[in-house]
N, CA, C and O atoms as a GROMACS GRO file, in nm:
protein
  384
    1UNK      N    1 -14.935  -2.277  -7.869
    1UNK     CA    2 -14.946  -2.206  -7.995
    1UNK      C    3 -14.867  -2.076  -7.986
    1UNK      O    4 -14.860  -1.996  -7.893
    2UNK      N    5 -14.805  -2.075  -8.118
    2UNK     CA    6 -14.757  -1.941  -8.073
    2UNK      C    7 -14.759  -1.819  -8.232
    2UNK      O    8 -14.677  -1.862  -8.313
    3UNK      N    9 -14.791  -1.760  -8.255
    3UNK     CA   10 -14.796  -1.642  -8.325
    3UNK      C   11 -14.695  -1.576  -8.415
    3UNK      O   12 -14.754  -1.472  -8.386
    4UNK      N   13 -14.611  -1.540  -8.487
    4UNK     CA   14 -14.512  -1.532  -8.557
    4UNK      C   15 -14.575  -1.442  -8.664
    4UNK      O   16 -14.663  -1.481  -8.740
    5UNK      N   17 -14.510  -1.287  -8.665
    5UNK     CA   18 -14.533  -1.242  -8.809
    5UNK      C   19 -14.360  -1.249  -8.843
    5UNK      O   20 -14.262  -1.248  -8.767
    6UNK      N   21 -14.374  -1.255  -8.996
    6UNK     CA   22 -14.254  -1.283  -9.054
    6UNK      C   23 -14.227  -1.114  -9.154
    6UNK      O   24 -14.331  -1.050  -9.170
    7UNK      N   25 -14.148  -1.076  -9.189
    7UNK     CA   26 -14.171  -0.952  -9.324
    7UNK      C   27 -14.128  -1.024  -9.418
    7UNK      O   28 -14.068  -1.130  -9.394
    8UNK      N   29 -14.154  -0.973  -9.564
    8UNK     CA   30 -14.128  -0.995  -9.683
    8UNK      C   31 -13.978  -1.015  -9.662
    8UNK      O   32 -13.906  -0.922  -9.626
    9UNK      N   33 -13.921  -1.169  -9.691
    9UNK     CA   34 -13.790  -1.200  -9.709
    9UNK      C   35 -13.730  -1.254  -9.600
    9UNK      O   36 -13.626  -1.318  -9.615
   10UNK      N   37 -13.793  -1.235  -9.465
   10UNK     CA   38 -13.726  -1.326  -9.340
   10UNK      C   39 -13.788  -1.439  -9.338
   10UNK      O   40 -13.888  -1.474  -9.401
   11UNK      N   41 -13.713  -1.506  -9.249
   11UNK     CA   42 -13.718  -1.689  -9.232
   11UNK      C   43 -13.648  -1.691  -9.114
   11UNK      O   44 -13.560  -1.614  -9.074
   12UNK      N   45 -13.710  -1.813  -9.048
   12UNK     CA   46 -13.565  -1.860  -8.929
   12UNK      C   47 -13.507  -1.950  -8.963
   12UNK      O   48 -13.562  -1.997  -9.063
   13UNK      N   49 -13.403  -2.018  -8.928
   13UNK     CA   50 -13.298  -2.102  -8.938
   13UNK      C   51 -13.324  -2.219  -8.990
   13UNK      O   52 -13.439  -2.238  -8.949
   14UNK      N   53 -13.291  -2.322  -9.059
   14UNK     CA   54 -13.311  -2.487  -9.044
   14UNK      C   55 -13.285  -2.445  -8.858
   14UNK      O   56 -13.226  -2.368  -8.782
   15UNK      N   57 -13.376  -2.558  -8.862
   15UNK     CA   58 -13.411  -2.615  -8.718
   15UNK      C   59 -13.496  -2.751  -8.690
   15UNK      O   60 -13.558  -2.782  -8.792
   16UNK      N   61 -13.518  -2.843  -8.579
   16UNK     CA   62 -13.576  -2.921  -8.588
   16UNK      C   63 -13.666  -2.932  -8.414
   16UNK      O   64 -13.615  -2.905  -8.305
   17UNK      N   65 -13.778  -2.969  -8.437
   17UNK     CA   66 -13.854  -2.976  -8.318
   17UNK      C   67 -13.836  -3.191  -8.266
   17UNK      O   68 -13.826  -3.294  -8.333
   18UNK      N   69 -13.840  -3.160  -8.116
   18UNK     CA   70 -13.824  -3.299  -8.072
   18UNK      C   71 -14.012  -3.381  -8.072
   18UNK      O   72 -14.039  -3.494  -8.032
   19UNK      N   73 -14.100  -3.288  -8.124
   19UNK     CA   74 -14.233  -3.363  -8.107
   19UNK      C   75 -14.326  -3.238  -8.296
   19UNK      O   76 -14.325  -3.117  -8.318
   20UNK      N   77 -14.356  -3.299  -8.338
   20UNK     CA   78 -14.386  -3.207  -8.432
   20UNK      C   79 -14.488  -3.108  -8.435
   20UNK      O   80 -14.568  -3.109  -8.342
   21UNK      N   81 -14.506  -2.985  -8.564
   21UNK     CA   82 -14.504  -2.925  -8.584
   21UNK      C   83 -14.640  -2.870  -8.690
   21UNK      O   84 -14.645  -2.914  -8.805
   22UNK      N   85 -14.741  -2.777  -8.643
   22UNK     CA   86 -14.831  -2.763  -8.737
   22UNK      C   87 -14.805  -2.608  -8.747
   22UNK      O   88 -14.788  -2.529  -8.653
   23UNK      N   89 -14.805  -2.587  -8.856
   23UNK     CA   90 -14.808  -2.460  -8.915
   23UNK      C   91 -14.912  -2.417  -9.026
   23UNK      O   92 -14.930  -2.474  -9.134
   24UNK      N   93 -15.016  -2.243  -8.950
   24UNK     CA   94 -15.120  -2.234  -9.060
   24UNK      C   95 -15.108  -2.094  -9.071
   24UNK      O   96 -15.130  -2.019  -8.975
   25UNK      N   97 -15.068  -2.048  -9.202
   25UNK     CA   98 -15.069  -1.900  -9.253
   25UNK      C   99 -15.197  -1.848  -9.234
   25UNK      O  100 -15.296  -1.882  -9.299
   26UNK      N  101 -15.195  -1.757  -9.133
   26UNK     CA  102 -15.338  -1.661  -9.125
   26UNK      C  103 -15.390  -1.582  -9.207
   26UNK      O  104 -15.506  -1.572  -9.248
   27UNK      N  105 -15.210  -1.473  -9.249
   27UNK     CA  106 -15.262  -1.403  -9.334
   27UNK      C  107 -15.133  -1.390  -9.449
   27UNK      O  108 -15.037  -1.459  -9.413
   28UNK      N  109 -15.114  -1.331  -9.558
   28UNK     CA  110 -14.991  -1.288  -9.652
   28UNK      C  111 -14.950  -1.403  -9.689
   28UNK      O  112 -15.019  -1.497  -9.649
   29UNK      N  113 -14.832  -1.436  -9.772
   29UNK     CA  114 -14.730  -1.557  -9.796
   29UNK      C  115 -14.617  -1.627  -9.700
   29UNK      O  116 -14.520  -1.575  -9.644
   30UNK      N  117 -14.658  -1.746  -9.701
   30UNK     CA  118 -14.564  -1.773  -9.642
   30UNK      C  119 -14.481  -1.898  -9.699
   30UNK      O  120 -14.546  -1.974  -9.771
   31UNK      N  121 -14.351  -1.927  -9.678
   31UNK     CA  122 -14.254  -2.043  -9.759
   31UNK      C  123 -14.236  -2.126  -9.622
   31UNK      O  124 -14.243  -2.073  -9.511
   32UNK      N  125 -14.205  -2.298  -9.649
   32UNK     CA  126 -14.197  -2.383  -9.582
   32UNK      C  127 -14.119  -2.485  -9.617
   32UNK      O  128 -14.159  -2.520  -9.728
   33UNK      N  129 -14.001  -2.573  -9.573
   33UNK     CA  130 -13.875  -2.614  -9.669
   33UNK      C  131 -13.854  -2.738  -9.591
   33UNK      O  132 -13.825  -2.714  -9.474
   34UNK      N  133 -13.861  -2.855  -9.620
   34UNK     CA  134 -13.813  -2.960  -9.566
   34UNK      C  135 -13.670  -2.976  -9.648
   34UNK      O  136 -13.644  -2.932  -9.760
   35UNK      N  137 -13.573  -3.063  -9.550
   35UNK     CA  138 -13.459  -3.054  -9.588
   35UNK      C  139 -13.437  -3.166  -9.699
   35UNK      O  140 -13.452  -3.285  -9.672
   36UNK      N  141 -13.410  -3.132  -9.793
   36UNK     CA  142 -13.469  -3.211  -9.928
   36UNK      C  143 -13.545  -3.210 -10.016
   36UNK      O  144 -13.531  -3.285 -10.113
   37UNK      N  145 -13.626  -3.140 -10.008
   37UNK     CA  146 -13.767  -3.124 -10.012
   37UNK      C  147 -13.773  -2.954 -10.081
   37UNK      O  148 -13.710  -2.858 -10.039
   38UNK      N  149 -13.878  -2.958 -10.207
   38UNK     CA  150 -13.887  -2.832 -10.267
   38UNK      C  151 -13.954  -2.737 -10.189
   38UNK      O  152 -14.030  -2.769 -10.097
   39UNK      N  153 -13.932  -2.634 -10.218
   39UNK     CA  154 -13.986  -2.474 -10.096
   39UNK      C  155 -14.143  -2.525 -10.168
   39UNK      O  156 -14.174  -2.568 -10.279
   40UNK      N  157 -14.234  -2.489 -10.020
   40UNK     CA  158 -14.357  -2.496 -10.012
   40UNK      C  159 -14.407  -2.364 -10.047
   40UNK      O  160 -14.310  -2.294 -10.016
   41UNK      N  161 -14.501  -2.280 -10.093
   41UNK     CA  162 -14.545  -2.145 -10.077
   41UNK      C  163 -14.664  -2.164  -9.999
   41UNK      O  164 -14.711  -2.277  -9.993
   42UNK      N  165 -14.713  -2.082  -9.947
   42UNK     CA  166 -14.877  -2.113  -9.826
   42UNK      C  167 -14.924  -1.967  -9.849
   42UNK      O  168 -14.854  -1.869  -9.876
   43UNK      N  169 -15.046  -1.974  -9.833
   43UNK     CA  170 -15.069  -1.824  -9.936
   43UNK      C  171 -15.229  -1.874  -9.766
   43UNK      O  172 -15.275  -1.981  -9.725
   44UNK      N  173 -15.256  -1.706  -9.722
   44UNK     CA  174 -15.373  -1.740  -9.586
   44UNK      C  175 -15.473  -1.846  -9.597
   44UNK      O  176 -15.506  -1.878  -9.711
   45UNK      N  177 -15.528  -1.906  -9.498
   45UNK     CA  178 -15.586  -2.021  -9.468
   45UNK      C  179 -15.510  -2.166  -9.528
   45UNK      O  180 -15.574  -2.268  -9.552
   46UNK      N  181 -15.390  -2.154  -9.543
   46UNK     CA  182 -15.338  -2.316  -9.584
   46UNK      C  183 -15.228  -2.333  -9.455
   46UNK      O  184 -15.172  -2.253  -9.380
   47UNK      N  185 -15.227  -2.433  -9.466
   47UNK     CA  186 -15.141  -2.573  -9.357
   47UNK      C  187 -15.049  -2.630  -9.419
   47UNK      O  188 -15.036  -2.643  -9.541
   48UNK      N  189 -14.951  -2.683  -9.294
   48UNK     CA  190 -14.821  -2.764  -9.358
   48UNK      C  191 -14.795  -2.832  -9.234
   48UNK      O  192 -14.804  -2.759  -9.136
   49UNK      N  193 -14.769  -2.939  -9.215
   49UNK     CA  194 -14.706  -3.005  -9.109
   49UNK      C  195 -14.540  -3.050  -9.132
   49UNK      O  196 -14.492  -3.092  -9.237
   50UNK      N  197 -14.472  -3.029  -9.003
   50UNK     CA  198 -14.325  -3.074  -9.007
   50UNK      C  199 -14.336  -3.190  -8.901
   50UNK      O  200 -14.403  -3.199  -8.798
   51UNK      N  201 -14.249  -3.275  -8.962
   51UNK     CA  202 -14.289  -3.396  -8.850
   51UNK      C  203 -14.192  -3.384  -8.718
   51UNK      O  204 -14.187  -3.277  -8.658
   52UNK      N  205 -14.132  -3.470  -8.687
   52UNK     CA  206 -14.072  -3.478  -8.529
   52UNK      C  207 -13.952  -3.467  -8.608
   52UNK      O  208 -13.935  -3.504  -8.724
   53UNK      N  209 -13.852  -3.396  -8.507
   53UNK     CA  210 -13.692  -3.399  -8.591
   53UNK      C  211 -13.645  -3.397  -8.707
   53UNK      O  212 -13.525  -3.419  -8.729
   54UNK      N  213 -13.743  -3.368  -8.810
   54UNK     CA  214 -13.693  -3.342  -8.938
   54UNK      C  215 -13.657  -3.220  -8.977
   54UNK      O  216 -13.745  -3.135  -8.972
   55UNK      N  217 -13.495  -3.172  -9.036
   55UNK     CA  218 -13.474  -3.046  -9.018
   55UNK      C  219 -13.576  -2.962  -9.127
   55UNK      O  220 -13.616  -3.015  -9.231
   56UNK      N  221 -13.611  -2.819  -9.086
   56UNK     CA  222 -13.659  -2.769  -9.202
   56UNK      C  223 -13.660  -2.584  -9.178
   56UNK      O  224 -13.562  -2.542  -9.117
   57UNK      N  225 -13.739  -2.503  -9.210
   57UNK     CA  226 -13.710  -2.358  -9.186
   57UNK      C  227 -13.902  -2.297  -9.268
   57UNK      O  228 -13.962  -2.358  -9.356
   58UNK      N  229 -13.936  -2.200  -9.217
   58UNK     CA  230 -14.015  -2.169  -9.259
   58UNK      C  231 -14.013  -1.998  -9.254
   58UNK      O  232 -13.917  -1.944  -9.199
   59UNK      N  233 -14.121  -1.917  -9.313
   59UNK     CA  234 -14.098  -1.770  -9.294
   59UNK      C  235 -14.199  -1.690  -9.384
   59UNK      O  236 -14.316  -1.725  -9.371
   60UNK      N  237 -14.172  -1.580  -9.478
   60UNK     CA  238 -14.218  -1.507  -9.491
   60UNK      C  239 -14.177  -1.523  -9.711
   60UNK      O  240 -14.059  -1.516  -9.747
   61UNK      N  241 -14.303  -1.543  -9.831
   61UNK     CA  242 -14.210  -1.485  -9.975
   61UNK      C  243 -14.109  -1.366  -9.974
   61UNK      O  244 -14.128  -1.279  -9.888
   62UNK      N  245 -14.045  -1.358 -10.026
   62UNK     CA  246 -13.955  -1.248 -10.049
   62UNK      C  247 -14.007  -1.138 -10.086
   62UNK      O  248 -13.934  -1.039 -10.080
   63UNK      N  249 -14.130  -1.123 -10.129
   63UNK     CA  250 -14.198  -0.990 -10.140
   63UNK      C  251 -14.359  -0.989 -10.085
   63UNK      O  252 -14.438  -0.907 -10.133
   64UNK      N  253 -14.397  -1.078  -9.990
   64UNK     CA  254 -14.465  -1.029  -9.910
   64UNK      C  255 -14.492  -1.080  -9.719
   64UNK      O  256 -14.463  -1.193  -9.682
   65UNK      N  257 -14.524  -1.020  -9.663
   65UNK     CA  258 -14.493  -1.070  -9.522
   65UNK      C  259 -14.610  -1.193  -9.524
   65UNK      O  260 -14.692  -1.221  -9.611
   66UNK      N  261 -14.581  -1.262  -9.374
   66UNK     CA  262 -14.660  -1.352  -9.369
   66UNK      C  263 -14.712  -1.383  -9.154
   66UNK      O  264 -14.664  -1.404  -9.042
   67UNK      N  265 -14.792  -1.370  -9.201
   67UNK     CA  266 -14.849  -1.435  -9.024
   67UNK      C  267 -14.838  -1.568  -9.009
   67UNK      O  268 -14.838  -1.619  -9.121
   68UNK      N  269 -14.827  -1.652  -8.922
   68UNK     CA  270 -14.787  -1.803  -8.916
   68UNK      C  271 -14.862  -1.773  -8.750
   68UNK      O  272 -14.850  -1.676  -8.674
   69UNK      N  273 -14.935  -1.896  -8.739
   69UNK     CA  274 -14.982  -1.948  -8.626
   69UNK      C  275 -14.920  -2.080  -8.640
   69UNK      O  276 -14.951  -2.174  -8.712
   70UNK      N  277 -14.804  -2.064  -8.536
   70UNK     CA  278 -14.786  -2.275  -8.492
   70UNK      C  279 -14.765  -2.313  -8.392
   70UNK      O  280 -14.715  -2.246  -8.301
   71UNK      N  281 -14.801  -2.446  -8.384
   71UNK     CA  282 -14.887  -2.525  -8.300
   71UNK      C  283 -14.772  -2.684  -8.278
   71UNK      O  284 -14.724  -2.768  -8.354
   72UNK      N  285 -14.769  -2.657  -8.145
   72UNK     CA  286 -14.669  -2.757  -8.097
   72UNK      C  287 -14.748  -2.802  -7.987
   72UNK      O  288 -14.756  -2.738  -7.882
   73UNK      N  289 -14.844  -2.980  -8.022
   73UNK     CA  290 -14.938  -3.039  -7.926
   73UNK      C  291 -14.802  -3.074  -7.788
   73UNK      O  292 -14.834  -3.111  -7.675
   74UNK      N  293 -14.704  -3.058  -7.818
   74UNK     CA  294 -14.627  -3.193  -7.732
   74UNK      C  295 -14.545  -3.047  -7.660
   74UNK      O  296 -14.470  -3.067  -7.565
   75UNK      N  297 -14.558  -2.957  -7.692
   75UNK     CA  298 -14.449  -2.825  -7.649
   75UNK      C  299 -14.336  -2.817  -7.723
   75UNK      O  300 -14.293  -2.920  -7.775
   76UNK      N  301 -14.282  -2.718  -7.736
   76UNK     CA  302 -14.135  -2.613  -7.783
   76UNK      C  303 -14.032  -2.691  -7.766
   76UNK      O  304 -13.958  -2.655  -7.675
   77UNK      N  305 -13.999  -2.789  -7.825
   77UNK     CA  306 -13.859  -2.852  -7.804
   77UNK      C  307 -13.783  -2.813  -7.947
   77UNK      O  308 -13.810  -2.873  -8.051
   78UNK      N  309 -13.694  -2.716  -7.942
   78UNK     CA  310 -13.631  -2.664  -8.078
   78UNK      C  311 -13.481  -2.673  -8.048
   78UNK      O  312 -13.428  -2.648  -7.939
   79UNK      N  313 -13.397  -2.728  -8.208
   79UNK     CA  314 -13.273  -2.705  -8.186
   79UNK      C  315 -13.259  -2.649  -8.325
   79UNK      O  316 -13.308  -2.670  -8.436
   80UNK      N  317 -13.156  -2.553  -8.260
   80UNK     CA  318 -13.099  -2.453  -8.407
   80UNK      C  319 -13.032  -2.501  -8.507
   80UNK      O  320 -12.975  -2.606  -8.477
   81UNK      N  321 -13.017  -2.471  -8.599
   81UNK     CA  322 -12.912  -2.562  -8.696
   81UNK      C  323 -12.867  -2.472  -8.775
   81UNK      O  324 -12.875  -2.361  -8.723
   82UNK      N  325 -12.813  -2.471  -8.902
   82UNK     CA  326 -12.750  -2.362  -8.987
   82UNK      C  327 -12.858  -2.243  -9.020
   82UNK      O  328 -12.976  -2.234  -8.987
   83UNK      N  329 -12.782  -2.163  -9.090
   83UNK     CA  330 -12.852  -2.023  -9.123
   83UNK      C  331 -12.892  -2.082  -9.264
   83UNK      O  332 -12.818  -2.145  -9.339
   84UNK      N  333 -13.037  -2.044  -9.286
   84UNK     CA  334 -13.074  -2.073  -9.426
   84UNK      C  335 -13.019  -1.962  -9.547
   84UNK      O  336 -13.057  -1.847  -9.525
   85UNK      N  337 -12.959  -1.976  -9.638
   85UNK     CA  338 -12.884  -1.925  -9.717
   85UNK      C  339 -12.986  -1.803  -9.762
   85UNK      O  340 -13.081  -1.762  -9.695
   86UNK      N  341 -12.950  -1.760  -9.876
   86UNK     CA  342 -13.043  -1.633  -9.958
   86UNK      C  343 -13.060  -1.743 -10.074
   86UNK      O  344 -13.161  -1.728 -10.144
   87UNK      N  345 -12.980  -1.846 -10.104
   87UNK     CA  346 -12.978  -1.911 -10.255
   87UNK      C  347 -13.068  -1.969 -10.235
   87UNK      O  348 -13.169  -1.975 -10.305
   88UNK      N  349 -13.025  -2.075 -10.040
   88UNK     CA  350 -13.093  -2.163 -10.068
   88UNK      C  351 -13.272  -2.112 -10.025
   88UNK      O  352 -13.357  -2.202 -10.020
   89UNK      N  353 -13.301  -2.008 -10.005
   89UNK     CA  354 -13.418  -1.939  -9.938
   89UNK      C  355 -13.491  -1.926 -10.092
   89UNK      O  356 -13.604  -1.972 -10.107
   90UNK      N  357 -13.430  -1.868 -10.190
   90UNK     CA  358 -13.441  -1.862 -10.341
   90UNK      C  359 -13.462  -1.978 -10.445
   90UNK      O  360 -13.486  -1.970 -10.565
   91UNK      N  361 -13.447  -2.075 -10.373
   91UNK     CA  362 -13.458  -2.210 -10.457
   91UNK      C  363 -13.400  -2.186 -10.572
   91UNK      O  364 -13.444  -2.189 -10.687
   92UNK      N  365 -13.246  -2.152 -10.508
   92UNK     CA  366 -13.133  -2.139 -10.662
   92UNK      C  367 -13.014  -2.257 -10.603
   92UNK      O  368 -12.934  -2.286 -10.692
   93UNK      N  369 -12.994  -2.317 -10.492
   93UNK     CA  370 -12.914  -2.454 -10.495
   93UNK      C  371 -13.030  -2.548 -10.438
   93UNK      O  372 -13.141  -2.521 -10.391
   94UNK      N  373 -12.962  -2.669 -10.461
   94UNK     CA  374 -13.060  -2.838 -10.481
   94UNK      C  375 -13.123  -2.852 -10.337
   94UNK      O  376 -13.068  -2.824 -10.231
   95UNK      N  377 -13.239  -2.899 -10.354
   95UNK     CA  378 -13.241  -2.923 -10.163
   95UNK      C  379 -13.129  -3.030 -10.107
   95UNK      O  380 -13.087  -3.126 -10.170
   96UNK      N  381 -13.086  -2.986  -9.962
   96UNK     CA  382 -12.959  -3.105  -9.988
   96UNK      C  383 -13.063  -3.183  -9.840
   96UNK      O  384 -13.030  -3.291  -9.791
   0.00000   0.00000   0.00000
């Protein structure tokens, strides 16, 4: 498990884990994006799961921070992938 505060407007990268992925907002907002897939919002005490290798990015609304507790049963297997845009962080281009 590991701990993550995010601020209002950060995110990390598309990325994809080799065993999947539970993610639960403790506290503030938080956004969650499968690649394809419309931006999630998670507002404290809600969940989202990312499955095995599916790219996606998660983080913080743009105007408020967010705590993220996640939970990798199988361990940390992460690969980086592109920088998530501001548009596409904005849900102003299509999920591709």
């Amino acid at each position: 498990m590991l701990r993550i505060r995010f601020e209002a407007g950060s995110r990390t990268y598309w990325h994809t884990h080799a065993e999947p992925q539970l993610l639960l907002v403790e506290e503030g907002r938080g956004r969650f994006q499968q690649r394809g897939e419309k931006i999630v919002e998670l507002r404290a005490g809600e969940s989202t799961y990312a499955p095995a290798n599916v790219p996606h990015w998660h983080g913080a609304a743009p105007d408020a921070a967010a705590t993220l507790l996640t939970v990798y049963p199988h361990g940390v297997k992460l690969t980086l992938l592109d920088e998530v845009t501001d548009a596409e962080y904005h849900g102003k281009t299509q999920p591709r």
